[in-house]
Structure formats: C-alpha cells, structure tokens
C-alpha positions as CSV (number, residue, x, y, z in Angstrom):
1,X,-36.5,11.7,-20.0
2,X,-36.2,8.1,-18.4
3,X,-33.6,5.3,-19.1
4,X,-34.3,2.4,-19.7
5,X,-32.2,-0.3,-18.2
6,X,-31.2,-1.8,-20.7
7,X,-29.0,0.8,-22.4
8,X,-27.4,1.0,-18.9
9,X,-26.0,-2.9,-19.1
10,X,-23.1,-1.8,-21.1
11,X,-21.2,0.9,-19.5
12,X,-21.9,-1.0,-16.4
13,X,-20.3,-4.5,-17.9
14,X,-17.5,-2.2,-18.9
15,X,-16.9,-0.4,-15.5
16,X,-17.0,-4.1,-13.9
17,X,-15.0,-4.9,-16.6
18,X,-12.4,-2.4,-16.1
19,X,-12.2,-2.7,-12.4
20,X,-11.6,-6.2,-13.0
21,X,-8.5,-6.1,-15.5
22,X,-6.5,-3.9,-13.0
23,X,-3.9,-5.4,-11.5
24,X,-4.5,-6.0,-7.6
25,X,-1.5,-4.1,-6.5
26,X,-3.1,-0.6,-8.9
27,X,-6.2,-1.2,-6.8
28,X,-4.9,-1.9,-3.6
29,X,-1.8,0.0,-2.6
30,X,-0.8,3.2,-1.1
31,X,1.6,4.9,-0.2
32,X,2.6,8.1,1.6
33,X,5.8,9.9,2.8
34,X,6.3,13.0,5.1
35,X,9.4,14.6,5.6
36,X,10.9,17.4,8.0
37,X,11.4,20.4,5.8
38,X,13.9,21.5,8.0
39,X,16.2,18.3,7.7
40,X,19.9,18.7,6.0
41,X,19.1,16.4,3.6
42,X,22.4,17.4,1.6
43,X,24.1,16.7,3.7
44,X,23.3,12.8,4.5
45,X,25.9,11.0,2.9
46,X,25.2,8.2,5.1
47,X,23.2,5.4,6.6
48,X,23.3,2.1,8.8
49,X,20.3,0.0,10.1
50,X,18.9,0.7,13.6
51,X,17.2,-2.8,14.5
52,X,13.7,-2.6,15.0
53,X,11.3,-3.0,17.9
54,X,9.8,-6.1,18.2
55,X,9.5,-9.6,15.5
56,X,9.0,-7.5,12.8
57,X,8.7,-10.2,10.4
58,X,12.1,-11.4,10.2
59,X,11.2,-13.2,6.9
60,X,11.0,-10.3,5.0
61,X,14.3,-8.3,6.8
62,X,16.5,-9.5,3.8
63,X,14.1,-8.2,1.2
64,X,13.8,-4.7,2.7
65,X,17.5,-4.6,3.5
66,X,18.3,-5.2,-0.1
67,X,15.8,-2.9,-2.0
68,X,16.7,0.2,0.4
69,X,19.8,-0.5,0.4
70,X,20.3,-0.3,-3.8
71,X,17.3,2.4,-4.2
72,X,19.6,4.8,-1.5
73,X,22.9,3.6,-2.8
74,X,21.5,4.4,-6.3
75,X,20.5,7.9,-4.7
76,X,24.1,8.5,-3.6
77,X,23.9,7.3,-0.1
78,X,26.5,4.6,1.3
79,X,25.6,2.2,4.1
80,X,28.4,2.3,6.8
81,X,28.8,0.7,10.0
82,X,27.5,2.2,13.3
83,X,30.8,2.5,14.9
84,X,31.5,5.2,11.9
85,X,29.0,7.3,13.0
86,X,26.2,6.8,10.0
87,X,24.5,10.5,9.2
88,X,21.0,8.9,8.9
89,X,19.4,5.9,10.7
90,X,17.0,3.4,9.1
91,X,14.5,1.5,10.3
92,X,11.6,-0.4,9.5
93,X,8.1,-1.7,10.8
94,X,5.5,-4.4,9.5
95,X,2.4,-5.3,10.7
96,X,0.4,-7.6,8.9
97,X,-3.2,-8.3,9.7
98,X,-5.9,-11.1,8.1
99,X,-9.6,-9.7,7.7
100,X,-12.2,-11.4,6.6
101,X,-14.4,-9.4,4.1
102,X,-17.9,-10.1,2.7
103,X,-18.1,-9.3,-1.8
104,X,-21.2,-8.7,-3.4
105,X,-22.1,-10.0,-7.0
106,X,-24.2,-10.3,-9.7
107,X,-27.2,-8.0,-10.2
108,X,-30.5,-8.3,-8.8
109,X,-34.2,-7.6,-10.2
110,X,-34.7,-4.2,-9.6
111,X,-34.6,-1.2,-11.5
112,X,-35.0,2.8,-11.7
113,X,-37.4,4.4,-9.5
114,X,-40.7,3.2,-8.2
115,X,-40.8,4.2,-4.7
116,X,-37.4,6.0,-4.7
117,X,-34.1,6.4,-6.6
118,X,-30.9,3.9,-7.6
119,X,-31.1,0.6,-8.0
120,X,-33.7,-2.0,-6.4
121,X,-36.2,0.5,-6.0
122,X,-38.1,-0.1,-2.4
123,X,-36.9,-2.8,-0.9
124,X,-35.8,-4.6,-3.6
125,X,-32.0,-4.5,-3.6
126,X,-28.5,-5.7,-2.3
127,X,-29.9,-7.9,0.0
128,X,-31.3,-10.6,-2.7
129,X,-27.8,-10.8,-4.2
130,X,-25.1,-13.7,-4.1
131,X,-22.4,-13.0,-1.0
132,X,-19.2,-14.6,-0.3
133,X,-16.8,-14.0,2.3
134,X,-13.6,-13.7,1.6
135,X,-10.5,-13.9,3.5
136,X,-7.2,-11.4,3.1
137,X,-4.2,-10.1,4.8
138,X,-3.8,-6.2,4.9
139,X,-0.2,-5.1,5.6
140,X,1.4,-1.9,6.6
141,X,4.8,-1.0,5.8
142,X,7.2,2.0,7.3
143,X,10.0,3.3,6.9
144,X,11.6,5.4,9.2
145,X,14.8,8.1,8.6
146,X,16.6,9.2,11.8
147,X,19.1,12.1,11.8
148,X,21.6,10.2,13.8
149,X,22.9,13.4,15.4
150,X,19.9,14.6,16.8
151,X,18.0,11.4,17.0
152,X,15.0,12.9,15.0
153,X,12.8,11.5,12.3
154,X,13.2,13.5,9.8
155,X,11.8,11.0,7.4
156,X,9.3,8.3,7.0
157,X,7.5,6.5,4.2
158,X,4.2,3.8,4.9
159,X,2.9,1.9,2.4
160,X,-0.5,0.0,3.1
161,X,-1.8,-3.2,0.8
162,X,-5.3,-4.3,1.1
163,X,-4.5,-7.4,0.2
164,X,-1.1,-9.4,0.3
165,X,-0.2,-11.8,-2.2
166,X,0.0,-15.2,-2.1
167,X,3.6,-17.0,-2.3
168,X,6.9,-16.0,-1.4
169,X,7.5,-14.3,-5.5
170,X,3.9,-12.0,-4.9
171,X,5.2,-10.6,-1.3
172,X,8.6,-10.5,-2.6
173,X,7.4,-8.1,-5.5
174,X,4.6,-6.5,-3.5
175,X,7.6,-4.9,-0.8
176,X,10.4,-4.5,-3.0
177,X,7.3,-2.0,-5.7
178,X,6.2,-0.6,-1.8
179,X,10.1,0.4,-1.1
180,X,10.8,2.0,-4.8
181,X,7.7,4.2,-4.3
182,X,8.5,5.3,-1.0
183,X,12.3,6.0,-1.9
184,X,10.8,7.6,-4.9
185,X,10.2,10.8,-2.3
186,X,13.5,10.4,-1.0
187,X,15.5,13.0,-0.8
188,X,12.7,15.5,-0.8
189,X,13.2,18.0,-3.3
C-alpha cells in the first residue's frame, strides 16, 4: 500500500505546528540534580554562601541569591552567617557560551521512494532547501550543596538552556524557573 504525499501535508503542518507553539524555555531546558544518599539531610537546618571561583557573572549573583534563598527558606532552611557555623554551603557556577547554528526550512521537491526511502528520494533532498544561520547563547547553571562539616558535596543541581533569552526580564525568568526546578529535588526524599 503506498502514500501519497499529499495526505502526509497535514500531520506534518501539525507537527511543525506544534513544535512551533511551545514555548522556548519547554523545548530548550533541562535540568538534573544528584545527591549523596548518604547525606543527613535532616539535619541541615542551615546555609550561608561560599563565593564562587572565578567572574561568575556577577550580573546575575542577586537573582540566584534571591530565588535560593526564598525556595530553601520556604523548605525550612535559614541562611546564617559563616562565623555561626552554617550546616550547608552554597555555591554557584555560570558559564554562558554563544553558538552559531545553521536551521533548515521549508520543504523541498522530493517525495517517497524512487531510488531509496524518506524524503528526497536519491539525491534530491536537504541540500536544495532554504538555510539560515542563526546565532544563540547556551548557558549552564549549577548549584552546588556542601556539608560544611566535612566539606563534601552532597548536593548539586545543573540546569542547561539552549538558548538564553533576550533582555534582562527573559534571563531574569529563565534562572529564577532553572532555580525552582532544581530546588524542586531538594531535600531528596
């Protein structure tokens, strides 16, 4: 039995539809945590800020500080001073890096079969099509947890976005929705 092209055009329109209605951020963003299973996580009561290695973005210090901040205070946690000996250390790192990639569109004249299977047949495909290059910055977000008494991570979250918004409100929203789903996982259960 053989399709005719034709009566494909829909569903296709309707998957490039769909992937096209998604937001960016459902598309784009992921994130993991890990945890030491042996870790007393019970018994953290408390946190304070260990400075980060490096630049780390200063610009977006205040925004992290703020969203972990509430998300653990909301989970019970208190943020203390070092000098009264904080049960957990956070940190965090960014690393933001611009790629340049290269989006196909449209559709081209080929079809089912002929020489051999998908679309375009025998060389008659992707190459005829309409590219544009397109520029975007990919960042990586972690968190760490560090049992302050035994200088171990026992926690860390890492959030990855394919492509960062534009504009202080899009990043803004983009690392405070990162640092709820992270915290999310935190404590393990």
């Amino acid at each position: 039995m053989r399709r005719s092209r034709l009566s494909l055009l829909p569903l296709m329109g309707a998957i490039v539809l769909a992937f096209l209605i998604l937001p960016g951020s459902a598309r784009a963003q992921s994130v993991r945590v890990n945890w030491s299973k042996r870790a007393p996580f019970s018994r953290y009561k408390t946190f304070a800020w260990l400075p980060s290695r490096g630049s780390n973005h200063p610009f977006y210090r205040e925004d992290i500080d703020n969203t972990t901040q509430s998300d653990l205070q909301a989970k019970g946690l208190r943020e203390v001073p070092m000098s009264q000996n904080p049960d957990l250390l956070v940190t965090y790192h960014l690393m933001v890096q611009h790629t340049v990639d290269q989006e196909t569109y449209g559709f081209d004249n080929g079809g089912w079969g002929g020489w051999g299977w998908g679309w375009g047949g025998l060389g008659d495909g992707y190459d005829n099509m309409p590219k544009t290059k397109v520029q975007q910055t990919m960042g990586i977000l972690t968190v760490d947890m560090i049992d302050a008494h035994n200088k171990k991570i026992v926690w860390r979250g890492q959030a990855s976005e394919s492509n960062i918004a534009k504009g202080n409100k899009g990043e803004e929203k983009q690392v405070s929705q990162s640092l709820h789903k992270m915290l999310q996982h935190f404590p393990p259960k």
